[in-house]
N, C-alpha and C positions, 0 to 999 in steps of 0.2 A: 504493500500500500504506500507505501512512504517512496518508495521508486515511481513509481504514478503518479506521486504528487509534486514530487522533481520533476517528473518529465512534462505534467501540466502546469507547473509555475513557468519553463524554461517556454512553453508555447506561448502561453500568455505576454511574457514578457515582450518575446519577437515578433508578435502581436500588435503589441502597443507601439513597439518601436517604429515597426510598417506602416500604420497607421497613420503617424505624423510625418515618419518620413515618405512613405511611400518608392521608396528607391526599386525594389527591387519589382511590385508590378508596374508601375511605374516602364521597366527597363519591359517587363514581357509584355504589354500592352503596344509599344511603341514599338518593337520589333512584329509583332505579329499584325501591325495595322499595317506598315509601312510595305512589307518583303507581299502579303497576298494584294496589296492594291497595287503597286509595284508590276507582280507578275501579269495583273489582271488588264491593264493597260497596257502590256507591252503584248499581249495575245490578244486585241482589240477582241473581236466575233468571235475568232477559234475557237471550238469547244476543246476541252482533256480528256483524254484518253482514262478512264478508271487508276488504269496503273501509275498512271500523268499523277494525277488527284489524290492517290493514298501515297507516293512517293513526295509531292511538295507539302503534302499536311505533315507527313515526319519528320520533312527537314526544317519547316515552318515550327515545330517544336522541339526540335533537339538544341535547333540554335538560340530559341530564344530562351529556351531551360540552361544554356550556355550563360548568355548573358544577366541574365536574371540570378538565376542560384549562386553564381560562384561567391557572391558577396555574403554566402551564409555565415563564414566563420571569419572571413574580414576583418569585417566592421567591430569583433570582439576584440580582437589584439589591435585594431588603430585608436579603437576608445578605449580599453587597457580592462575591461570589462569579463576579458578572458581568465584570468586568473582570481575572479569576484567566484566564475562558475563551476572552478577548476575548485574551491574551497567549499560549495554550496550544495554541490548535486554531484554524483555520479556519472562517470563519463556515458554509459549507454542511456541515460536519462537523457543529457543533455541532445546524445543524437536522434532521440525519438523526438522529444521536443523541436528539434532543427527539421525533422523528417517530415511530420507533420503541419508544420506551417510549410515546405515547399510543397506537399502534396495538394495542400487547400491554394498556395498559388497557383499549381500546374491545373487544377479544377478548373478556375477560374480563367485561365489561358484554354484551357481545351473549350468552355460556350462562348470566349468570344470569338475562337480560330471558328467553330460552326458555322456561327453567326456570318463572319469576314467571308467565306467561303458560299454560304448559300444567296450571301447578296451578289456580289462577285464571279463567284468562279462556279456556277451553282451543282451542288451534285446529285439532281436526280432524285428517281425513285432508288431505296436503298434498303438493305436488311437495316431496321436504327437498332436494334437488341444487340446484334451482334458490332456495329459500329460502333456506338456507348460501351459496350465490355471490353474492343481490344482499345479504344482510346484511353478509358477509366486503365485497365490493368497496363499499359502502358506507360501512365505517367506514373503509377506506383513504384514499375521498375527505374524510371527514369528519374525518381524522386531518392527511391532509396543510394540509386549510387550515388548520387549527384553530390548528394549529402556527407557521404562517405569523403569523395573525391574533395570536395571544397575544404574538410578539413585537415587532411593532409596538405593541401594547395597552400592554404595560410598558413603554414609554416616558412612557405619558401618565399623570394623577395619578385621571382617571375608569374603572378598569381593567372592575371588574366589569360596569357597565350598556352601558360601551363595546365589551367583545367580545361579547356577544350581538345589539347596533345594528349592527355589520361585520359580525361572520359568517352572521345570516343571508339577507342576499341573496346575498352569496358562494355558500353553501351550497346555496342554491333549486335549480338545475339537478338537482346532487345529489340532495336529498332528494324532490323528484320523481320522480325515476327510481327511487328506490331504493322508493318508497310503491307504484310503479307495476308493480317486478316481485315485490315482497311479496306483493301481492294477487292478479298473477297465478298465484304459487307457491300459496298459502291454496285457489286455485280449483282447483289440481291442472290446470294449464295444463303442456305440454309444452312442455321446456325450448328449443325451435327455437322456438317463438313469444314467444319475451320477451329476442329476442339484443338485439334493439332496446336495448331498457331497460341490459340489460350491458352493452353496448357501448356508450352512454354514460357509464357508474359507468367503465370503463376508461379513454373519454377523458380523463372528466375528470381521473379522480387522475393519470392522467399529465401533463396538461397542469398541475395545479397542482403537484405536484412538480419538475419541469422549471424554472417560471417562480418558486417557491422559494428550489431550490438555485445560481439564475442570480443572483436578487436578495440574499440571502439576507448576504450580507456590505454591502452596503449600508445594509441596513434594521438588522444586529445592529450595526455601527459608527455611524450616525448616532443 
């Protein structure tokens, strides 16, 4: 209980912090407005190909989960705040805490990419059950590593070009699968035929979650 209440005080706080500063949606709202109306006016009429449409919606959120997350663990060691939490709560506390406030920003980045997308770039009749499952289980995975990687990242003094060089082969398994049951959904594919694709996006965020909160006081202490 007392681990849950660390990892809900360390939410709240970066909560609040968000909040006023707004930095880091802030950072994923402005990348995913700019990169889909961007593409959308540079293809005037054209329509996308499915595989077009679940290929730009992954890269549309890899990179702005790029931009956006890597300031998770940052902004602790530039306001010195790091070592307040290093004294407070437990390292795996603090990455649940971290885990979950990027998970509720990637939320929030996955209905407005919807949104950007069906005004835009629109995509049709579509399986949404199975669209909503590999985009939801995709930013889980893409939240749990991100989380991971940003805090190793702020250790070092090359943060920004360095968490995009780590995460994404990390990420690869992921964002294959998740490109793979995008497009199946876009096809209006039933949802028994793409357990494959899910049931990877599950292994994974579990497996990196798991090897996380294992590690996770190591990598925030050293």
């Amino acid at each position: 209980m007392n681990w849950a209440k660390h990892a809900w005080r360390v939410l709240l706080k970066d909560m609040r912090t968000e909040l006023r500063g707004r930095t880091a949606l802030g950072t994923l709202i402005l990348f995913a407005v700019v990169s889909i109306t961007a593409v959308s006016y540079s293809l005037g009429g054209f329509g996308l190909t499915t595989a077009v449409q679940a290929a730009l919606l992954w890269i549309v959120l890899f990179f702005a989960a790029m931009a956006g997350l890597a300031r998770s663990f940052v902004a602790e060691r530039e306001t010195g705040t790091d070592l307040a939490l290093r004294l407070s709560a437990p390292g795996s506390a603090v990455y649940l805490g971290k885990f979950l406030l990027n998970l509720l920003l990637l939320f929030i980045l996955d209905i407005l990419v919807i949104i950007l997308f069906q005004i835009l770039l629109p995509l049709g009749t579509l399986n949404w059950t199975l669209f909503m499952l590999g985009l939801g289980l995709g930013s889980v995975a893409l939240a749990s590593s991100s989380t991971l990687i940003a805090a190793i990242v702020a250790q070092t003094n090359i943060r920004g070009a360095l968490f995009t060089v780590l995460a994404f082969p990390v990420l690869l398994p992921a964002l294959i699968a998740g490109i793979a049951a995008s497009r199946k959904a876009l096809d209006s594919t039933p949802l028994a035929e793409a357990t494959g694709e899910l049931q990877l996006l599950v292994s994974y965020a579990g497996i990196m979650i798991t090897v996380a909160l294992m590690l996770f006081d190591y990598v925030w202490e050293e």
